[in-house]
N, C-alpha and C positions, 0 to 999 in steps of 0.2 A: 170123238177123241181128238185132241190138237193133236196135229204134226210137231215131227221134231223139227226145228228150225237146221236151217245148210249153213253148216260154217265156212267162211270164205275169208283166206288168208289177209285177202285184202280186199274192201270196197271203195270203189274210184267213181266219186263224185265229180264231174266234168263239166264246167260250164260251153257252150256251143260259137257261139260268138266274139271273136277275137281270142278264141282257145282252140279251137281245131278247125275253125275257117274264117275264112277273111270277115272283119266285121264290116256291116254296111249298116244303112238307115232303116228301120221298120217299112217304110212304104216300097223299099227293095225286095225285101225278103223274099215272096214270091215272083218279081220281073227280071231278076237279071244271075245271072247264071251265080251258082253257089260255089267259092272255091276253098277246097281243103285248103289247109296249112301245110306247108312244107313238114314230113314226115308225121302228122298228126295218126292218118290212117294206120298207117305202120305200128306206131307205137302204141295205140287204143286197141289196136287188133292184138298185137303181142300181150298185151295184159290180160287180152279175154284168151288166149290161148293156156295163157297160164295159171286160169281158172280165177283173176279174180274178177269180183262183181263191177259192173262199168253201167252207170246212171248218167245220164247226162240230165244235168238241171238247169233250165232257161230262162230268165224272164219272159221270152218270148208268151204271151197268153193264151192257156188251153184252149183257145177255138183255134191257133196255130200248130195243135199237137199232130193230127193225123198230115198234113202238109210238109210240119218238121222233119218227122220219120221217116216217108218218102224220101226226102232228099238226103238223110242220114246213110239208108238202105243204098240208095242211087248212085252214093259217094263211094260207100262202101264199108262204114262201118258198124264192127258188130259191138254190139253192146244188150242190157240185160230189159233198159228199164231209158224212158223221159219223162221229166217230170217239168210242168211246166208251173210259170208263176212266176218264179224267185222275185225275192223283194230286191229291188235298186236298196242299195247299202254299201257301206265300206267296213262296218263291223257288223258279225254273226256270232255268237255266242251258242255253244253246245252243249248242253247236259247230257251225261250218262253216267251209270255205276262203274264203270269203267273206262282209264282213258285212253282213250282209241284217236282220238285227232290229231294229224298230221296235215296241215297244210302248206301246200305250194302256192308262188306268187310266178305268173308267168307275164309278159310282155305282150302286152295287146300286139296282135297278127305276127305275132313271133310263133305264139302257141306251144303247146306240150311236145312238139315234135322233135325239138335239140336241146328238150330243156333235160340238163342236170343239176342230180344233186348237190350241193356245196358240202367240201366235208372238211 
């Protein structure tokens, strides 16, 4: 018998990299210390408290996943789900039966931590 799917007010798709920590080179990634973004942790933490779903999606490549996590954990934040791969792109296009896409543009090593909405 399938489960009934969790509705979740809101899911937060998070790239890692010049989004909630300082972006470096690939042959970095594991030598030299990882640093959050100014209030990134805060604010990723706040969204999982208030129940919605937090994925963080990387190019970084799936032989990088269990390494990423660690220092995600290390950092300190909590999230649901990594998803690693992501295609290098400047356009992503989404289907569904309903539309649910809200995207934000943030400032390489600025990050989600001061970012607001414009209203």
């Amino acid at each position: 018998m399938p489960l009934e799917p969790v509705f979740h007010n809101r899911v937060r798709v998070i790239d890692i990299d010049g989004t909630v920590v300082r972006k470096k080179p690939p042959e970095e990634y594991f030598t030299t210390p990882t640093v959050a973004l100014p209030g990134a942790i805060e604010r990723v933490n706040k969204w999982f408290a208030n129940g919605d779903y937090i994925i963080f999606w990387t190019a970084r490549p799936n032989e990088y996943k269990q390494r990423t996590m660690d220092i995600l954990d290390e950092l300190g934040f909590n999230y649901h789900e990594l998803i690693c791969g992501k295609p290098y792109t400047h356009k992503m296009h989404f289907y569904d039966d309903i539309p649910v896409l809200v995207v934000h543009r943030v400032m390489r090593d600025k990050g989600i931590g001061d970012h607001r909405r414009k209203r």
